[in-house]
N, C-alpha and C positions, 0 to 999 in steps of 0.2 A: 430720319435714317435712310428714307431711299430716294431722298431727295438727294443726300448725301453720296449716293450709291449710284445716280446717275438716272434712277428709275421713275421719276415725276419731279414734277416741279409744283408748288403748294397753289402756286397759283395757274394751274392746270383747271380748265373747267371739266365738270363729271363725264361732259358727253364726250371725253377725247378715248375714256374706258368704257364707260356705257352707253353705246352711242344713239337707244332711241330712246335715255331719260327726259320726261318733258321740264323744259328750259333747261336741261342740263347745260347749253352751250353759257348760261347765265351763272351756273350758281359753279361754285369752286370747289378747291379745297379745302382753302382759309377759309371759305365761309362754314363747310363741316366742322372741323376743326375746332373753331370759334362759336357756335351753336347760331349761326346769323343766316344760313340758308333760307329761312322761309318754308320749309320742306314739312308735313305736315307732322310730327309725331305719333307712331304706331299704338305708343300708350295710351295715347287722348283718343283714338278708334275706337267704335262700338262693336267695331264686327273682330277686336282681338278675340272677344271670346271664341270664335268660330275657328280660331286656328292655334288656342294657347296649348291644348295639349298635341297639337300634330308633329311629327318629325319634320319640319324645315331646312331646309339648306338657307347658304346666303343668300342665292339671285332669286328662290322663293321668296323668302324675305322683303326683298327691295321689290317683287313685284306687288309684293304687298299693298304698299303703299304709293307706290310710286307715283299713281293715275290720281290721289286723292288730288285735291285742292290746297294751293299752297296756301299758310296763315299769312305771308307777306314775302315784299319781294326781296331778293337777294340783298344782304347786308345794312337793309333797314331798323331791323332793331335783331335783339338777343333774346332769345329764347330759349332754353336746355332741349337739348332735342336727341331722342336714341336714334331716330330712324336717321339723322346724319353719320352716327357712330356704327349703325349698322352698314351705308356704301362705305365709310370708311376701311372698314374690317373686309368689306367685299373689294375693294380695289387695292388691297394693301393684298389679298391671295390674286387678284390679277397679275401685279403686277411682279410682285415675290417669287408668284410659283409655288408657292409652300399655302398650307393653310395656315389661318390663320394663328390656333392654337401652334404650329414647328415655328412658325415666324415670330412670337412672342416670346416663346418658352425659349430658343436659340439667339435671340436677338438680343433681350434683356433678361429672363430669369436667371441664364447659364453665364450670361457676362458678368456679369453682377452679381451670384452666388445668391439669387433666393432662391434656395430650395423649398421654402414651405411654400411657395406661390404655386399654383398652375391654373388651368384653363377645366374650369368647372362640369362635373356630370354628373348627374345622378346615378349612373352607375357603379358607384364608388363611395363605401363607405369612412368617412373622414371623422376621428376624432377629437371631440369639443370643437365641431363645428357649430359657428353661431347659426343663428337662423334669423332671416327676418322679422319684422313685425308692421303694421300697416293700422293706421286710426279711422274704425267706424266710427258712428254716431254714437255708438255706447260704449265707445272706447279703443284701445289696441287689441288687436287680434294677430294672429298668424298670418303672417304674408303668405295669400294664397300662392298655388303654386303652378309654375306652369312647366311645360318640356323647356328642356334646358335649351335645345337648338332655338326659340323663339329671339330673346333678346341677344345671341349673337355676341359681337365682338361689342354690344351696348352694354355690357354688364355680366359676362361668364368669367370674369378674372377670382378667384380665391386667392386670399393673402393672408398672412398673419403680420402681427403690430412690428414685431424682427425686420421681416422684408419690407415693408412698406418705409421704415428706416433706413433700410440700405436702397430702396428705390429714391426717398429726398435725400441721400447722401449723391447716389449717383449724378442726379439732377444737379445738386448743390456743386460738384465736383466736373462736372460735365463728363464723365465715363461713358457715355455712351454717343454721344455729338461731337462731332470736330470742330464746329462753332462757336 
């Protein structure tokens, strides 16, 4: 969409918005995008624990991790990675203007008519809301839980089974790409 818009081009590398990411001038869009960055995952960090419950912004976030060590280099293999989905969501308010929650909720919720979707907080109580769940040793438990600011545009989307319909209709239909 803002590629569409005039606003990036996918194959822009990171450092054209963050300009003292280390190898940003390497790693891209397409490769956030595509989980093939190399970039290390915030998940797979020992030291999440020491910031899951703090208030976060995005560019706390990405300095998070930023300095780790990459697991490989730019588009050698695929690996699911948040901390791509997290500069994603931070260069998508760069470049927007808008955070990211006005830039999703306006962009796709409202074009497309999912009203039961939005942009997740724990200060807001939602009903028959699902909850996680996560497998110890001795089984599933409760997906522990962390402040909502942490994982970011990696995972704060709420949906219901409705909308997630009308987002692969849109998809299927092209509603929201001129492409």
């Amino acid at each position: 969409m803002l590629e569409e818009q005039g606003k990036l081009i996918v194959s822009d590398t990171i450092s054209k918005y963050i300009s003292d990411y280390p190898n940003g001038n390497k790693i891209t869009i397409h490769h956030l995008l595509t989980h093939t960055s190399g970039i290390k995952d915030f998940t797979k960090m020992k030291s999440l624990r020491d910031i899951a419950q703090k208030e976060m912004s995005p560019k706390m976030m990405v300095y998070f991790f930023k300095n780790e060590e990459v697991d490989f280099a730019p588009g050698e293999k695929f690996d699911y990675n948040n901390s791509g989905y997290v500069l994603l969501g931070h260069i998508i308010e760069l470049v927007s203007g808008e955070t990211y929650e006005d830039f999703v909720t306006k962009q796709i919720f409202q074009k497309i008519g999912m009203g039961q979707s939005r942009y997740a907080t724990d200060k807001q109580i939602i009903k028959k809301r699902a909850f996680g769940y996560q497998k110890k040793e001795r089984g599933y438990v409760n997906k522990t839980v962390i402040n909502f600011s942490v994982p970011f545009s990696s995972g704060l989307l709420l949906s219901s089974v409705l909308d997630m319909l009308k987002w692969q209709d849109a998809l299927n239909r092209n509603l929201l790409l001129k492409g």
